[in-house]
C-alpha positions in Angstrom: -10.0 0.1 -13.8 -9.5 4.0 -13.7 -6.8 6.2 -11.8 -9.4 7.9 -9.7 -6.8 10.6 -7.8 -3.2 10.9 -7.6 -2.1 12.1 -4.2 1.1 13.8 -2.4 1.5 14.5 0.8 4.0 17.2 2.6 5.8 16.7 6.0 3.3 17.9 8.4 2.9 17.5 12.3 -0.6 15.6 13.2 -2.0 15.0 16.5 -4.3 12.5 18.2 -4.7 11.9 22.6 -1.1 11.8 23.7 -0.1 11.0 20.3 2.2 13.7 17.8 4.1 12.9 15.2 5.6 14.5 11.8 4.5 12.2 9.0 3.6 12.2 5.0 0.6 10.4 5.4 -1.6 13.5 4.9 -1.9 13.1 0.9 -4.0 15.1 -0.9 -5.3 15.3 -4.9 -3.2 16.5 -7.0 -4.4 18.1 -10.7 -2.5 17.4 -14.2 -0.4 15.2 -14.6 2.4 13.6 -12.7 5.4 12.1 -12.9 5.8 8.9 -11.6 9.8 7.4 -10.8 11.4 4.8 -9.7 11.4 6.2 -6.3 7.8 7.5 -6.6 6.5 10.5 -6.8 8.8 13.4 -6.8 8.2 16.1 -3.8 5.8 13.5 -1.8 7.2 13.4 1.9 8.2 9.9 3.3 8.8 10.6 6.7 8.7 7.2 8.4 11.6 5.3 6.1 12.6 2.4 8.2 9.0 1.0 7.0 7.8 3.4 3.9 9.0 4.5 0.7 12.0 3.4 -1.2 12.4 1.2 -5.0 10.4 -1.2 -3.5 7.5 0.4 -1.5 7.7 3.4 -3.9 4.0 3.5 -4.8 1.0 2.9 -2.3 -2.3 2.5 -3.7 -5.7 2.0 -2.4 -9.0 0.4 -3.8 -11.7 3.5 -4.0 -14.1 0.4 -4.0 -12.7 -0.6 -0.5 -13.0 3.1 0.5 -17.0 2.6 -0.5 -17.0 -0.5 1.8 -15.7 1.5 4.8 -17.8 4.5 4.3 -20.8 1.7 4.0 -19.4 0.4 7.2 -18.7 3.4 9.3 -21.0 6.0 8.3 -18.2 8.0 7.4 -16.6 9.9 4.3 -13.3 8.8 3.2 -11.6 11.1 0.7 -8.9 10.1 -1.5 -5.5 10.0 0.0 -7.0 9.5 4.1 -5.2 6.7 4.0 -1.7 7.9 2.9 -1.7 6.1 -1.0 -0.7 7.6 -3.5 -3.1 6.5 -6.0 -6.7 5.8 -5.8 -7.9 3.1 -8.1 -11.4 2.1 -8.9 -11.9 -1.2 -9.5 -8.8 -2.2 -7.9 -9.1 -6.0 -6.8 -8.0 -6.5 -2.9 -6.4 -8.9 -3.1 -3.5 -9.1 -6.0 -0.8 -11.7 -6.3 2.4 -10.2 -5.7 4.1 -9.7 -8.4 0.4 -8.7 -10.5 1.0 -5.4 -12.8 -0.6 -2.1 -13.5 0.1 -0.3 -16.6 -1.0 3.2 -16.8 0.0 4.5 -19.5 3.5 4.0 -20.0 4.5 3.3 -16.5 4.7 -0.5 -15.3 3.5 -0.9 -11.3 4.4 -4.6 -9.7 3.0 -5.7 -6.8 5.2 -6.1 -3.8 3.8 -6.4 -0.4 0.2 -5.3 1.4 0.5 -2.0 4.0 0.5 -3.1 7.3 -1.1 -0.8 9.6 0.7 1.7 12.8 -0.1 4.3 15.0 0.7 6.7 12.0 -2.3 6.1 10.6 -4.7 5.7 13.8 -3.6 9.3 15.2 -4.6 10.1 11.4 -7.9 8.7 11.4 -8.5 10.1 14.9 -9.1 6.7 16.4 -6.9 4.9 18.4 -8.7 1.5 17.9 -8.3 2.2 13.9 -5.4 0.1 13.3 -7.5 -3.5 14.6 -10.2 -2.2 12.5 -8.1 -2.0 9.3 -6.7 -5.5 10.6 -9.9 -6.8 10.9 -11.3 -5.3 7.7 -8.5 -7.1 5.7 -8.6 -4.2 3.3 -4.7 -3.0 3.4 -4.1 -1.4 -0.2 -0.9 -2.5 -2.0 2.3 -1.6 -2.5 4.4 -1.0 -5.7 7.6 -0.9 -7.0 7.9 0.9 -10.8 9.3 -1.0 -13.3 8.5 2.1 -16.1 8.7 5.6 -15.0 6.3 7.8 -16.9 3.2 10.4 -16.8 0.1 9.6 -15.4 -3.3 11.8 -14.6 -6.0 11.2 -12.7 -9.1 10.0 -15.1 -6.3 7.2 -16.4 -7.5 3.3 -17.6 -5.6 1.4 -15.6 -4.6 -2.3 -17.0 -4.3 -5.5 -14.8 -1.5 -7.9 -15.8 -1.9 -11.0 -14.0 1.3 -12.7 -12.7 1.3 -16.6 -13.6 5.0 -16.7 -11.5 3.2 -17.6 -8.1 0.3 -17.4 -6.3 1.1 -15.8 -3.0 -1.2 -13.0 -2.4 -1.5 -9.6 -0.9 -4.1 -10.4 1.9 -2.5 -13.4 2.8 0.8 -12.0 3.3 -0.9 -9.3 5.8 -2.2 -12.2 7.9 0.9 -13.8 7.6 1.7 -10.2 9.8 -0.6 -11.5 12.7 0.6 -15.3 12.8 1.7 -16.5 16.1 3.0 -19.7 14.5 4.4 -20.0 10.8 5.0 -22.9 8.6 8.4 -23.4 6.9 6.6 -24.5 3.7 4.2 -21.4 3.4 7.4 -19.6 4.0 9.2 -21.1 1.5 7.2 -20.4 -0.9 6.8 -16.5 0.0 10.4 -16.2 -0.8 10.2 -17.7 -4.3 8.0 -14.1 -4.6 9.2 -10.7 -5.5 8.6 -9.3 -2.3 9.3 -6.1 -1.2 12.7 -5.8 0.5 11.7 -5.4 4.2 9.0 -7.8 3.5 11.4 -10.1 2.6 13.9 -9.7 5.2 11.1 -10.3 7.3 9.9 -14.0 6.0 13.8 -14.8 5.9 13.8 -14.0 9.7 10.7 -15.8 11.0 12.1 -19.2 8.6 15.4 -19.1 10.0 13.4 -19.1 13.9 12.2 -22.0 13.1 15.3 -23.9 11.7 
């Protein structure tokens, strides 16, 4: 795998329809190198903090492969950072396990929970239908928390470590998102992964609705 573009985004309004809104999704390459902390990437807006950002959500990455699939798809271009990740990654697999790691260089990435899509990111993409598109496409990029803080550049080799601690996965967590009914025993077994924090909260709620 390679680092194909680090990107930071500034608090900026955007508009879409009857849609505004002031957001950091509008992340753009970056040159040189950058440093990368446990709380992300230092100067990159997070506007929307009830669901972005923080130790657990601090890095969002996106597959440029999947980015190939939707430009296949749509006829259209998608340049690194459309989507609001920080870092672009070719070769990056859909769909990790959570708690899967990327090294690059000496900072330590873990998997924690798939990006679940809002009207954030349709008024970006100019398309109010966008966010049942990305649903559909089952293409949600990842987020990370940082386990080793440390200096990356784009160009980077970027090293899978596969998790053997469970095998709960990124895309099925996001259509775990869309379930009208769970099961106590999928959920269960969620929990026994390290989730992100809201993620988790999340799973805790929908298990205690059913006991």
């Amino acid at each position: 795998m390679r680092l194909e573009s680090i990107n930071v985004g500034r608090n900026e309004m955007i508009a879409h329809g009857n849609k505004s809104m002031a957001t950091g999704i509008c992340k753009r390459p970056v040159d040189g190198s950058v440093v990368i902390t446990e709380d992300g990437i230092p100067g990159d807006a997070i506007v929307a903090t009830k669901v972005h950002g923080g130790p657990d959500q601090a890095i969002y990455a996106y597959s440029a492969d999947d980015y190939d699939w939707w430009a296949e798809t749509t006829g259209r271009e998608y340049p690194p950072g459309i989507f609001g990740e920080n870092l672009t990654i070719r070769d990056l697999p859909t769909d990790l396990r959570i708690g899967d790691r990327l090294l690059i260089g000496e900072v330590v990435l873990e998997a924690t929970a798939p990006r679940i899509p809002c009207d954030t990111l349709s008024t970006r993409m100019e398309d109010r239908g966008f966010g049942l598109s990305f649903r559909q496409a089952e293409r949600p990029g990842i987020y990370f928390r940082v386990l080793n803080e440390g200096e990356i550049r784009a160009g980077d080799a970027v090293t899978l470590v596969e998790s053997d601690f469970c095998d709960v996965t990124i895309v099925e967590l996001f259509r775990h998102r869309y379930r009208l009914r769970y099961d106590a025993d999928d959920l269960r077994r969620y929990l026994e992964a390290p989730l992100a924090s809201r993620l988790r909260a999340e799973v805790e709620a929908d298990l205690a609705s059913l006991q």
